[in-house]
Every structure is written in structure tokens, then in C-alpha cells.
FIDRENRO-291824 format. One record per residue: residue in one letter; x, y, z of N, C-alpha, C in turn; residue number from 1. Coordinates in Angstrom, 3 decimals, m for minus. Layout:
// FIDRENRO-291824
 code      n_x      n_y      n_z     ca_x     ca_y     ca_z      c_x      c_y      c_z pos
    a        X        Y        Z        X        Y        Z        X        Y        Z NUM
...
END
This chain:
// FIDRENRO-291824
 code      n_x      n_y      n_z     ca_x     ca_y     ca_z      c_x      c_y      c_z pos
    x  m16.325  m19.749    6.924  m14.924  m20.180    7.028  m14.865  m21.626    7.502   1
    x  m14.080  m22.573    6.892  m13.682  m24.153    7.287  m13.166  m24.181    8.745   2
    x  m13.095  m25.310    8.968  m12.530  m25.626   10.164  m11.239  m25.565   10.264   3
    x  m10.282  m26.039    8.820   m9.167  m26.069    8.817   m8.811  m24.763    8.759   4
    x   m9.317  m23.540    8.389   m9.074  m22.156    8.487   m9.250  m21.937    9.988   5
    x  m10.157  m21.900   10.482  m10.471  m21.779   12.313   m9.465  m21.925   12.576   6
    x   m8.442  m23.145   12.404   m7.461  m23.798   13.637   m6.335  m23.270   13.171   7
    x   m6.269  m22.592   11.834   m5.157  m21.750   12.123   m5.117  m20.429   12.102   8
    x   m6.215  m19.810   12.398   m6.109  m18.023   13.131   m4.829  m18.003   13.707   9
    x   m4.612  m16.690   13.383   m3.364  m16.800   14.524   m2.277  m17.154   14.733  10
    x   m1.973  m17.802   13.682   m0.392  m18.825   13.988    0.415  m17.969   14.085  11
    x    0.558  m16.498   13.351    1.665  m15.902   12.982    1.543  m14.446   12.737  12
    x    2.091  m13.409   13.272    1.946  m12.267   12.823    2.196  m11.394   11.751  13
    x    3.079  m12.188   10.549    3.628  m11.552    9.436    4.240  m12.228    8.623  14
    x    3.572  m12.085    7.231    3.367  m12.657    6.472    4.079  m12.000    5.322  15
    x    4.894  m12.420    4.660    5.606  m11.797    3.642    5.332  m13.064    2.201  16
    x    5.521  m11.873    1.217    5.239  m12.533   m0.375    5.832  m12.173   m1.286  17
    x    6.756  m12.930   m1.998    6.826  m12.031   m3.033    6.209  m12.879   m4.218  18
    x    6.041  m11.517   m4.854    4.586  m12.013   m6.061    5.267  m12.493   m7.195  19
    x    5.405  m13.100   m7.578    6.610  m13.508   m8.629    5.631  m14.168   m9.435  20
    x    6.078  m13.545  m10.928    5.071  m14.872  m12.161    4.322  m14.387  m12.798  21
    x    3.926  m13.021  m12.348    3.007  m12.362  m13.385    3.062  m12.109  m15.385  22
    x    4.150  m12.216  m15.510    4.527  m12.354  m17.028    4.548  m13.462  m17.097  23
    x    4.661  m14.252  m16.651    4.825  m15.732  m17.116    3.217  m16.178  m17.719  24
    x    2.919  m15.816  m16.116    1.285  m16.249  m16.291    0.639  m15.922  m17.857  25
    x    0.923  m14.037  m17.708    0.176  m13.646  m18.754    0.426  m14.093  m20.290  26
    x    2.478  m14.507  m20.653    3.182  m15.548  m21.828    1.937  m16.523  m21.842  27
    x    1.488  m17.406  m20.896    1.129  m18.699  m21.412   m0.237  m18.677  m21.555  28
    x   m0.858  m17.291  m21.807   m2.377  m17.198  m21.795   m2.334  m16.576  m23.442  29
    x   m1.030  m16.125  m24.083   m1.214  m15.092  m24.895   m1.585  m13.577  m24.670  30
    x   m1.245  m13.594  m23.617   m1.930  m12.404  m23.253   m0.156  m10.955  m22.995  31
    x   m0.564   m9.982  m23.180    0.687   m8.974  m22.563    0.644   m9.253  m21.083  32
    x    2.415   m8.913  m21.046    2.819   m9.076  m19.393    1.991   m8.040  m18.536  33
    x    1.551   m6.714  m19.506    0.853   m6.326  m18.753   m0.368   m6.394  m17.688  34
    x   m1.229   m7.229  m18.600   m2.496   m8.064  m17.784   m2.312   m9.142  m16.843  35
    x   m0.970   m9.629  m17.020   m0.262  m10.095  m15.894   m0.251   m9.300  m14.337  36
    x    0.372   m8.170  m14.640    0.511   m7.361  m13.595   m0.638   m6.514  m13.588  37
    x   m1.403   m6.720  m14.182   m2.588   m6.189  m13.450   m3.669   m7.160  m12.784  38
    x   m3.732   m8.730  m13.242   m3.920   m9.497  m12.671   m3.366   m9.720  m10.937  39
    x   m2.063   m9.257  m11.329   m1.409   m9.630  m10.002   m1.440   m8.655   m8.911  40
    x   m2.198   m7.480   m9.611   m3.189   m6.484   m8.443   m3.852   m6.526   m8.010  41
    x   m4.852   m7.388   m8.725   m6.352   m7.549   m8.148   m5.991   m9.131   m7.160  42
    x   m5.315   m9.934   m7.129   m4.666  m10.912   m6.452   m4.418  m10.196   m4.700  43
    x   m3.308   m9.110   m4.940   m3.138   m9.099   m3.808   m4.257   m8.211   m2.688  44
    x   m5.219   m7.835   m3.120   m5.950   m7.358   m2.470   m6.953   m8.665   m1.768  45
    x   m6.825   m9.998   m2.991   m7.607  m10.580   m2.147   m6.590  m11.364   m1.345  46
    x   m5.138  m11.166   m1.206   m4.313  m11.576   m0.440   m4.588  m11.216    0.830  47
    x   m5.255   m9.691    0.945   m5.611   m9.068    2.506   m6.327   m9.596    2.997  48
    x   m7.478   m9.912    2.196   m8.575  m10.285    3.194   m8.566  m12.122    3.439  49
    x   m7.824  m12.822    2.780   m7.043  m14.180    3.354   m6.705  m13.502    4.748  50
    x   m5.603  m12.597    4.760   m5.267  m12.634    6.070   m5.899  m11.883    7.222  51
    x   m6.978  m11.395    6.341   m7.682  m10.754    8.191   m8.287  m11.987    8.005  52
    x   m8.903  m12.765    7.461   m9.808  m13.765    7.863   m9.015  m14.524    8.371  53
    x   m7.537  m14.725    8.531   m6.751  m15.677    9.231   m5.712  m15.044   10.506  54
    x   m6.837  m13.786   10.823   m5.746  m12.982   12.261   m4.243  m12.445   12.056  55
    x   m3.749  m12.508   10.681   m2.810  m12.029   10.521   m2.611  m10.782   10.431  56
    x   m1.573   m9.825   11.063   m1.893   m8.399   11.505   m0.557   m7.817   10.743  57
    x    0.088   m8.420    9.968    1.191   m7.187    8.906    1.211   m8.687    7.338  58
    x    1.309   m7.951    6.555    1.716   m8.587    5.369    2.516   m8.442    4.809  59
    x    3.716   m8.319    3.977    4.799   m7.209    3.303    4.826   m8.084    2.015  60
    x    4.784   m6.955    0.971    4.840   m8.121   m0.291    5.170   m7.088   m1.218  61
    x    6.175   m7.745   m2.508    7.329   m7.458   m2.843    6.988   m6.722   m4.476  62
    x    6.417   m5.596   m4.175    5.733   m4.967   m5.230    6.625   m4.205   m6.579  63
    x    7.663   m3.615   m6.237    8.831   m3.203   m6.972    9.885   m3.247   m6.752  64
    x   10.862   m3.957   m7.450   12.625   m3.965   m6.832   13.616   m2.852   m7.063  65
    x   14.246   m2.818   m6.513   15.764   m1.628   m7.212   16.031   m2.290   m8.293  66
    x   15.482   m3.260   m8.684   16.149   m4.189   m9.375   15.054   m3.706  m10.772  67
    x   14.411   m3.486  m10.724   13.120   m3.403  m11.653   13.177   m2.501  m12.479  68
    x   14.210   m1.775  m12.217   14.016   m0.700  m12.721   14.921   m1.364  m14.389  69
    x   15.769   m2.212  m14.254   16.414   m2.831  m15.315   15.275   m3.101  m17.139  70
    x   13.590   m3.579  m16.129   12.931   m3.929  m17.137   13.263   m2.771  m18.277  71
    x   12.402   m3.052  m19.389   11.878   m2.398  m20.526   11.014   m0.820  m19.694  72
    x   11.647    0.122  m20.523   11.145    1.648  m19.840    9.609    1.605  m19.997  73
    x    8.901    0.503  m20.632    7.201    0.464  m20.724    6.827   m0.251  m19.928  74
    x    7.359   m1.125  m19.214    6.624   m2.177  m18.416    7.084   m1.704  m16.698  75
    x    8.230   m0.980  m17.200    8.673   m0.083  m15.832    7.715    0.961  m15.324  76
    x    7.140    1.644  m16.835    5.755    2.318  m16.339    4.675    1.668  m16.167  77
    x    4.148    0.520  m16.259    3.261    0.028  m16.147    2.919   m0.566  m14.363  78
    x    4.097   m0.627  m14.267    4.024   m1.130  m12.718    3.550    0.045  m12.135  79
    x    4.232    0.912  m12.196    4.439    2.511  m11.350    2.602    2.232  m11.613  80
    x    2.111    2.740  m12.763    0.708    3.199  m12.874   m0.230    2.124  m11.846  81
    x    0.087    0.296  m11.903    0.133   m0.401  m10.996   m0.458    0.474   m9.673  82
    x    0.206    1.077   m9.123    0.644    0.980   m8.087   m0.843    2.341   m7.432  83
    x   m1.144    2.945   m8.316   m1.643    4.007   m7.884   m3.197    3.630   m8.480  84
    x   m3.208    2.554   m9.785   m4.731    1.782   m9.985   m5.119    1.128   m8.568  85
    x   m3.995    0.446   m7.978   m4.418   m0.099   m7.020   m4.923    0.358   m5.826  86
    x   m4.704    1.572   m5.548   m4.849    2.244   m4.110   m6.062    2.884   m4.757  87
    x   m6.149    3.647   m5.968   m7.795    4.246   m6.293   m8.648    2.886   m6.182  88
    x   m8.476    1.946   m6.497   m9.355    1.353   m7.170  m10.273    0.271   m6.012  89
    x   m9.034    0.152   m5.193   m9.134   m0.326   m3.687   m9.691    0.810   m1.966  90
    x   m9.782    1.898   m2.592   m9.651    3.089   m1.600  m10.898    2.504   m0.593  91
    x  m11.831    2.332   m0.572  m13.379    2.329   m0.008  m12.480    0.968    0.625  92
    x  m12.768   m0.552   m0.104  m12.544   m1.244    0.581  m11.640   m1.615    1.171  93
    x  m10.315   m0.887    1.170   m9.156   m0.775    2.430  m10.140   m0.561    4.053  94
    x  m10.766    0.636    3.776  m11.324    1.391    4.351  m12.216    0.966    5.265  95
    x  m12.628    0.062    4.589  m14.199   m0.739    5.338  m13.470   m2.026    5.811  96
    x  m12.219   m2.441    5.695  m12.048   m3.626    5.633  m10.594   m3.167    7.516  97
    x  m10.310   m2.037    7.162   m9.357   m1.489    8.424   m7.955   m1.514    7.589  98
    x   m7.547   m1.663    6.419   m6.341   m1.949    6.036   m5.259   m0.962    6.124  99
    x   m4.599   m0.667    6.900   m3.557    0.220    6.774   m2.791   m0.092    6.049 100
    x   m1.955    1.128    5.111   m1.289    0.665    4.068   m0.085    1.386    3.798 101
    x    1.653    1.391    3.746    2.671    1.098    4.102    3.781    0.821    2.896 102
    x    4.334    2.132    2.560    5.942    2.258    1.840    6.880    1.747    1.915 103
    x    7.732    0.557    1.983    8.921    0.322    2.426    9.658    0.666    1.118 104
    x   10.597    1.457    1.179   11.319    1.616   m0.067   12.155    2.898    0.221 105
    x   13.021    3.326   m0.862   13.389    4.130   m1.549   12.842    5.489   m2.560 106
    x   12.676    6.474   m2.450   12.069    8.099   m3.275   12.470    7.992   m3.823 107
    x   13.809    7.762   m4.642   14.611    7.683   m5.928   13.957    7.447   m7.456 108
    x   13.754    8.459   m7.651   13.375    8.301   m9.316   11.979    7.955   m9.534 109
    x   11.096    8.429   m8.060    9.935    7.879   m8.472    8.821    9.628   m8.685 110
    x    8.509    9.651   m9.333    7.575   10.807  m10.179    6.832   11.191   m8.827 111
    x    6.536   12.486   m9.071    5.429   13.034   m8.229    4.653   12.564   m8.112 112
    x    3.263   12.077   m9.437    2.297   11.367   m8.940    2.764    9.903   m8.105 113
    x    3.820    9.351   m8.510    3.955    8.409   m7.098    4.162    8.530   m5.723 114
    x    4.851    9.688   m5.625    5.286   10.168   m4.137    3.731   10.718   m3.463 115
    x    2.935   11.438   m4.514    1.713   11.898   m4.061    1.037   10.713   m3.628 116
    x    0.571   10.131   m4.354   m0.066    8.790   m3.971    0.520    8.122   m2.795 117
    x    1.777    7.560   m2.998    2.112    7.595   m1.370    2.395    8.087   m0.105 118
    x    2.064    9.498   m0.385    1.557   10.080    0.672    0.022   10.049    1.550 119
    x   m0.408   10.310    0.274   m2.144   10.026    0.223   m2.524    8.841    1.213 120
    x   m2.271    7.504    0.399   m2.238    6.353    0.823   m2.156    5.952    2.548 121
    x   m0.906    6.575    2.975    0.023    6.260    3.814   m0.996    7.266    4.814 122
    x   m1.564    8.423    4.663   m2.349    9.545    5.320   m3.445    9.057    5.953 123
    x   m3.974    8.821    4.868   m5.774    8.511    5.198   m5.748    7.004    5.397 124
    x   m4.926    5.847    5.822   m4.860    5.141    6.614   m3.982    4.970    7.625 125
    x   m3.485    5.586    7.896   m2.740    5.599    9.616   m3.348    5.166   10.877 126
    x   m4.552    5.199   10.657   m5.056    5.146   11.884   m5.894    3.565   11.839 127
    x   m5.852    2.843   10.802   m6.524    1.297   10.435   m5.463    0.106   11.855 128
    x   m6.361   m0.641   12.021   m5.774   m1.679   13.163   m5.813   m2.895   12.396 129
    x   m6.562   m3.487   11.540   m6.674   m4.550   11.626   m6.150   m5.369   10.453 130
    x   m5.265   m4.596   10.046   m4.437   m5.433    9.474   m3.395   m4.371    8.606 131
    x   m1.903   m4.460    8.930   m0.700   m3.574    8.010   m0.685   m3.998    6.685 132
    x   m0.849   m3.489    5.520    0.395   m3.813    4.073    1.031   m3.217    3.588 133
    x    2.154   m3.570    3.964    3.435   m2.892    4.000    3.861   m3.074    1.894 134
    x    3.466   m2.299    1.229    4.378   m2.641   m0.271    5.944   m2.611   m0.285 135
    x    6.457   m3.784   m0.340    8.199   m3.115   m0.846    8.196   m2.790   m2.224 136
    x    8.607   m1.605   m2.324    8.345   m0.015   m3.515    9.439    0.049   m3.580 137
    x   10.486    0.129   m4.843   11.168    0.676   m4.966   12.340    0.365   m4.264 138
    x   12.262   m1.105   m3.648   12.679   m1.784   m2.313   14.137   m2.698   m2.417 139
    x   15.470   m2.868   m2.074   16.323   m3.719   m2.057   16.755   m4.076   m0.925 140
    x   16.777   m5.134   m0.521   17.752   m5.454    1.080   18.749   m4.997    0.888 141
    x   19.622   m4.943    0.246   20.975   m4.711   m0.119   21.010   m3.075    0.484 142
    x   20.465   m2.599   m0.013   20.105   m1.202   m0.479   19.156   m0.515    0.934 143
    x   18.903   m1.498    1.676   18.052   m0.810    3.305   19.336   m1.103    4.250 144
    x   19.799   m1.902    4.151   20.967   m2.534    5.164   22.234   m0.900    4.819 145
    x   22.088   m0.662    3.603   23.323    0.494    2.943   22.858    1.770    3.956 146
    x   21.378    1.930    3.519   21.020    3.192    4.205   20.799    3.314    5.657 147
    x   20.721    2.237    6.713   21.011    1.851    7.809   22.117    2.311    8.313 148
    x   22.517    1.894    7.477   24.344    2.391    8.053   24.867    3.632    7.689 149
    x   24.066    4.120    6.851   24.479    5.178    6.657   24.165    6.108    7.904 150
    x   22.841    6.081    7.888   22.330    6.681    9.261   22.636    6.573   10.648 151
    x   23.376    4.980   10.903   24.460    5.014   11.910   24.977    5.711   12.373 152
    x   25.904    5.562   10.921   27.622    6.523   10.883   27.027    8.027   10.989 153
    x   25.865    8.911   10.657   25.541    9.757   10.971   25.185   10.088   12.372 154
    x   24.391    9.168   12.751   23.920    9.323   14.427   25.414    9.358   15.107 155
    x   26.259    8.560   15.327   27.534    8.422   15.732   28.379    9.882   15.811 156
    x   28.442   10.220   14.267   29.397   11.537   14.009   28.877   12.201   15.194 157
    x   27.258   12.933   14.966   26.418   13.937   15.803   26.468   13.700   17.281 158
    x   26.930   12.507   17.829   26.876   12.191   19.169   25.641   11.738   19.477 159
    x   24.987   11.756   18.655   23.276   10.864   19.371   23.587    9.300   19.662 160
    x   24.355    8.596   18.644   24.386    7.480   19.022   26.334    6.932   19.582 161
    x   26.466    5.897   20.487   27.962    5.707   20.740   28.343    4.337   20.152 162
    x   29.114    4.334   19.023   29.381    3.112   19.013   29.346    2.025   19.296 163
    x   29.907    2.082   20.774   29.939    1.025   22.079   28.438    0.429   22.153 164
    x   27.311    1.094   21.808   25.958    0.777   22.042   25.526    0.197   20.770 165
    x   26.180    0.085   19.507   25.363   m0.472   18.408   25.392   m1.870   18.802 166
    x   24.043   m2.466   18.477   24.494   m4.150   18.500   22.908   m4.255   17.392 167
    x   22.150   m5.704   17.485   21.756   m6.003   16.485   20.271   m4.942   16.521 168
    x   19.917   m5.452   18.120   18.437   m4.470   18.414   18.516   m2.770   18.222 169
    x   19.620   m1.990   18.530   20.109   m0.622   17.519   20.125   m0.575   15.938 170
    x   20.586   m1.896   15.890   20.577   m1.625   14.032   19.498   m1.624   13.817 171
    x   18.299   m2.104   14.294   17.216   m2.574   13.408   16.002   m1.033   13.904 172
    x   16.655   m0.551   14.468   16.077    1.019   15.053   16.244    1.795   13.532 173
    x   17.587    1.621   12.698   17.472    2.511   11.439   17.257    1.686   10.694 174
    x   16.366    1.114   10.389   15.468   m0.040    9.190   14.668    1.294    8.713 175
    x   13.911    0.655    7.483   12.754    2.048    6.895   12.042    1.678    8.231 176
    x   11.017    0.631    8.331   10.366    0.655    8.922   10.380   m0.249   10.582 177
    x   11.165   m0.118   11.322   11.274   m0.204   12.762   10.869   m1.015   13.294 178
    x    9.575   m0.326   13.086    8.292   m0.806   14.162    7.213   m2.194   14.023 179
    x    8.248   m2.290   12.575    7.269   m3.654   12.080    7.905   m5.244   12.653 180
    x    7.785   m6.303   13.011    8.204   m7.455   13.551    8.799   m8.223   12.387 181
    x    9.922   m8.888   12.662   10.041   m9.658   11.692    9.072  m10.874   10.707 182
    x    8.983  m11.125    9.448    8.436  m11.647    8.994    8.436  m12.883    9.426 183
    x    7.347  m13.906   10.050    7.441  m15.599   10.682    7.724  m16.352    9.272 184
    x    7.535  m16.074    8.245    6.931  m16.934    6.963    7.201  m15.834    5.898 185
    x    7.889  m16.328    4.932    8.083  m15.946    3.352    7.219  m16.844    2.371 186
    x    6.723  m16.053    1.874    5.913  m17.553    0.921    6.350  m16.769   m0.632 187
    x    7.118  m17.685   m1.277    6.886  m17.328   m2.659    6.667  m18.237   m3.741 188
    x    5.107  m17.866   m4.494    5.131  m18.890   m5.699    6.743  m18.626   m7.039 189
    x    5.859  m19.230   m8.029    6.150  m19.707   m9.755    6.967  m20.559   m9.329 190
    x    7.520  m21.141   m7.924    8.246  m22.435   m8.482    9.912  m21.845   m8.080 191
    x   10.223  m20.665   m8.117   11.683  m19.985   m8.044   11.784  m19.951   m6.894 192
    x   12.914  m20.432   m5.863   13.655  m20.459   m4.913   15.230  m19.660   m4.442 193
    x   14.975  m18.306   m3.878   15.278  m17.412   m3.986   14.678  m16.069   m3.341 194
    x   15.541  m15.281   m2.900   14.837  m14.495   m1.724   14.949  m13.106   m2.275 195
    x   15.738  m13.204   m4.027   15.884  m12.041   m4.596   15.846  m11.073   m3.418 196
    x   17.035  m10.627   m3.032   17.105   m8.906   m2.523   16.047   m8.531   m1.569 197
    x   15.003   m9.730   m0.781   13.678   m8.971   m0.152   13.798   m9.515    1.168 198
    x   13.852   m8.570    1.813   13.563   m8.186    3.760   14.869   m9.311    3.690 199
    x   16.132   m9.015    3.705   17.702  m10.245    3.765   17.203   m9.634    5.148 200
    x   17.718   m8.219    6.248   17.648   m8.490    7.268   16.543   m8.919    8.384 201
    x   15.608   m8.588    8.104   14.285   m9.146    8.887   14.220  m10.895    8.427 202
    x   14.257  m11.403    7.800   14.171  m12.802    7.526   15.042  m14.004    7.938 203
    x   15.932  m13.370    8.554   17.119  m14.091    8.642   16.888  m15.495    9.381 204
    x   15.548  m15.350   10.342   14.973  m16.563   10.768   13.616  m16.608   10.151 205
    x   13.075  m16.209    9.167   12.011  m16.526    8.787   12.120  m17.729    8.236 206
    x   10.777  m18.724    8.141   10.424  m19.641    7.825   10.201  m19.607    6.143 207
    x   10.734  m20.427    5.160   10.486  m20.024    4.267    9.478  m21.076    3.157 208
    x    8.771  m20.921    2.430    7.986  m21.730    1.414    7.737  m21.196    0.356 209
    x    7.914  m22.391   m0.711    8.164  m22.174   m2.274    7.140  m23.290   m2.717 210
    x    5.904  m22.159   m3.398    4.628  m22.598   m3.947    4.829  m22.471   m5.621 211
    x    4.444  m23.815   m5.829    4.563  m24.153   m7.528    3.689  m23.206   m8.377 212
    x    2.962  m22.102   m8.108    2.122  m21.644   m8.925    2.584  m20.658   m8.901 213
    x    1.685  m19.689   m9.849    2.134  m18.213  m10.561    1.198  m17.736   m9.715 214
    x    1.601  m16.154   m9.484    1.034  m15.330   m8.464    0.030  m15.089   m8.615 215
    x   m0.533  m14.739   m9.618   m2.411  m14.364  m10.053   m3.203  m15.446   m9.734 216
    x   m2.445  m16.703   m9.713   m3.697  m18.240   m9.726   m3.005  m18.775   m8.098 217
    x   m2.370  m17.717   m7.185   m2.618  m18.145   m5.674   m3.475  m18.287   m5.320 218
    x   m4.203  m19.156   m4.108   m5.392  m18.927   m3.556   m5.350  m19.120   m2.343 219
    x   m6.722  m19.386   m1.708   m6.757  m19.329    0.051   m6.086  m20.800    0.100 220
    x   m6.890  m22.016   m0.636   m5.799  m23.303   m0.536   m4.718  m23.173   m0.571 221
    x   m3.777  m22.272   m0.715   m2.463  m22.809   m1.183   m2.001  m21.972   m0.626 222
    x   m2.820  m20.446    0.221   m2.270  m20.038    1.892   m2.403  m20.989    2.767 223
    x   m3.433  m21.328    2.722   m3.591  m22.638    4.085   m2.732  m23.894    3.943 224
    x   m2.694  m24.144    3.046   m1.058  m25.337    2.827    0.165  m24.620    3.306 225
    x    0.717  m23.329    2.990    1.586  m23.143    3.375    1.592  m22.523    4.650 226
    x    0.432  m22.385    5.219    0.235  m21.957    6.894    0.538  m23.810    7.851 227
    x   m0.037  m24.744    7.024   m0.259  m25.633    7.911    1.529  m26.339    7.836 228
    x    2.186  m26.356    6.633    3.464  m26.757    6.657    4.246  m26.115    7.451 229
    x    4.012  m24.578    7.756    4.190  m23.571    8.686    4.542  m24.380   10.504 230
    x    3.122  m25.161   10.636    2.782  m25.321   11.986    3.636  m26.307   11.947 231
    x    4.079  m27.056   11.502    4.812  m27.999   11.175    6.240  m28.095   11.478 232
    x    7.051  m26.602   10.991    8.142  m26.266   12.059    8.923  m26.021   13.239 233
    x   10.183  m26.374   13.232   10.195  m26.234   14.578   11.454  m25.368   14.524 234
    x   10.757  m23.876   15.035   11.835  m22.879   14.895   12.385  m22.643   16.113 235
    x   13.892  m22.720   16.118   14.777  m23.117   16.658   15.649  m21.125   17.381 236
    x   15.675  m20.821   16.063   16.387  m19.638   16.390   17.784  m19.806   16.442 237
    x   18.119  m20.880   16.106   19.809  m21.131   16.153   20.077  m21.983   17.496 238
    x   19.301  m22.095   18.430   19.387  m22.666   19.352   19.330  m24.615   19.334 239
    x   19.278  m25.551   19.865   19.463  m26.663   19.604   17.872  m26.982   20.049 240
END
């Protein structure tokens, strides 16, 4: 590992991505969007081990939208299958590597073998430390903030929760996932600027960066550029 990697272990605990570009990539190769997105599988695995080698301890990256479901009904399956190449194909070296690995999403319309698999997944790593990846599956901000509240207005009815007590640190108690810290850093390539529908409430102070390349041809350079522009901020929090 470089020196310029050394000095930034550590900067940040969570790291969010969304993978954007995979059809593009695969358009300008001649190639189907598919090999795109399967390109952009084998990418994010070496996205993990960027970040254990850089002390980063959650990742969240933006694997299927509510929105996705709009594509073509073939490329809609192609992701899904995506999703379960990746966890076979990766199983051992999650494993050896500590990767715990993490649903944020929505059950809606997703097939047994997906729900199986993310059970599976989610099972036989629970107990990994050294580094979270959280997939947003099936995932909309729009659409976590809805079911939040839904669960509110439920806690409320039942008497578990009192009105008088909701404020921002209660809301974020019915998020899917709770227990995870807000994201420090959004990084998204192809060049598009735009937070499309991903983590609106956890981000709200995240730091954000927009990398000119397509998601399959990311690399550790162009994490470490956007870690060091990172150090570079001066996050404020709304404060002066």
C-alpha cells in the first residue's frame, strides 16, 4: 500500500456509491448492457477490499431502485440474477475477507430465490466485523422515509410511542436499517449529478463527489482522489 493510501486510513466511516454507467460502458464497447452489469459486479467486490484496505467499516451502494423496476422485463431479470451471481460467486471471499453483508430495501415483488438468497446472505454473515455492505435492493428514499412513518403512526396508535417524543433521533429509530451511521461521503461516477432517490435521509449532510467515469472502469485512484478532496472539506453541519 502507498503512502498516500496510509495517510488516509480512516478518514471516514461510510462510504456510499451509487454505481451508475454500467450500460453505457457496455453501448460503447459493443457489447450488451448486460456485461455491463455484470462487469459492474465484479467492480464492486473489488470496491470492498479498497475499503478494508482504507479502514472503512460500512459501504452502502446503490444496487437496485424502486425505480428499476421501469427497465425492460429482461434486463430487470438480469439484475435480480445479478444479485445472487454475486453472493455465490463471492461466498468464500466475503468470508475470508470478514465482509458482512446487508439488505436495505423493500420484499415487494422480489421472487423467492431472491428473498432466499437474502436471507442466506444476511445469515451466514452476521457475525463479520470488518467491514458492512449494505446493498440498496429494491431501495427508494422516497419510499423508506413513507415506511418510517408509517411505522410511526403505528407505534403512536399502540401507545409504544408519544408523539410529544418524535423528533429527528426517533425518526431515524424506524429507518430499515437504524443502526447504521450516516453516510460521510457519496461518491458517484458517469459524470451524472444527482442523488436519484438514494439514502435522501441519511445524507442530508453527506459530503458529496461526482467522478467522470463509468462504474466498471472505477479504481483505487479515483477512490483516493475522492477521499483526499474529502479531507479537504470543511463540514460544517449547518453551523457557521
Amino acid at each position: 500500500m502507498n503512502s498516500d493510501v496510509e495517510s488516509q486510513q480512516g478518514i471516514l466511516d461510510h462510504l456510499a456509491v451509487i454505481m451508475d454507467g454500467n450500460g453505457r460502458w457496455a453501448q460503447k464497447r459493443g457489447l450488451a448492457r448486460s456485461a455491463g452489469h455484470r462487469y459492474g459486479a465484479e467492480k464492486l467486490y473489488d470496491l470492498c477490499v479498497m475499503c478494508i484496505e482504507r479502514r472503512i467499516k460500512y459501504v452502502t451502494v446503490y444496487a437496485f431502485s424502486t425505480e428499476n423496476w421501469r427497465r425492460p422485463a429482461d434486463e430487470v431479470e438480469q439484475l435480480m440474477d445479478l444479485f445472487v451471481y454475486f453472493f455465490h460467486k463471492y461466498k468464500k471471499e466475503m468470508e475470508k475477507e470478514g465482509i458482512r453483508m446487508r439488505v436495505s430495501g423493500v420484499k415487494d415483488g422480489l421472487s423467492q430465490r431472491i428473498l432466499d438468497t437474502i436471507t442466506e446472505a444476511e445469515s451466514v454473515s452476521k457475525d463479520r466485523t470488518t467491514l458492512q455492505l449494505i446493498l440498496a435492493f429494491n431501495y427508494g428514499g422516497r419510499r423508506e422515509i413513507v415506511d418510517s412513518s408509517k411505522k410511526i403512526v403505528a407505534a403512536v396508535q399502540s401507545g409504544e410511542l408519544s408523539l410529544d417524543d418524535l423528533d429527528e433521533e426517533v425518526f431515524q429509530n424506524y429507518l430499515y436499517l437504524p443502526d447504521v451511521p450516516d453516510p460521510d461521503l457519496v461518491i458517484r461516477p458517469s459524470g451524472e449529478q444527482r442523488m436519484s432517490n438514494f439514502l435522501l435521509w441519511q445524507s442530508a449532510y453527506s459530503e458529496l463527489y461526482f467522478a467522470k467515469v463509468l462504474w466498471p472502469d472505477f479504481s483505487a485512484e479515483i477512490l483516493d482522489q475522492a477521499l483526499a478532496d474529502y479531507t479537504e472539506r470543511d463540514r460544517r453541519f449547518g453551523a457557521l
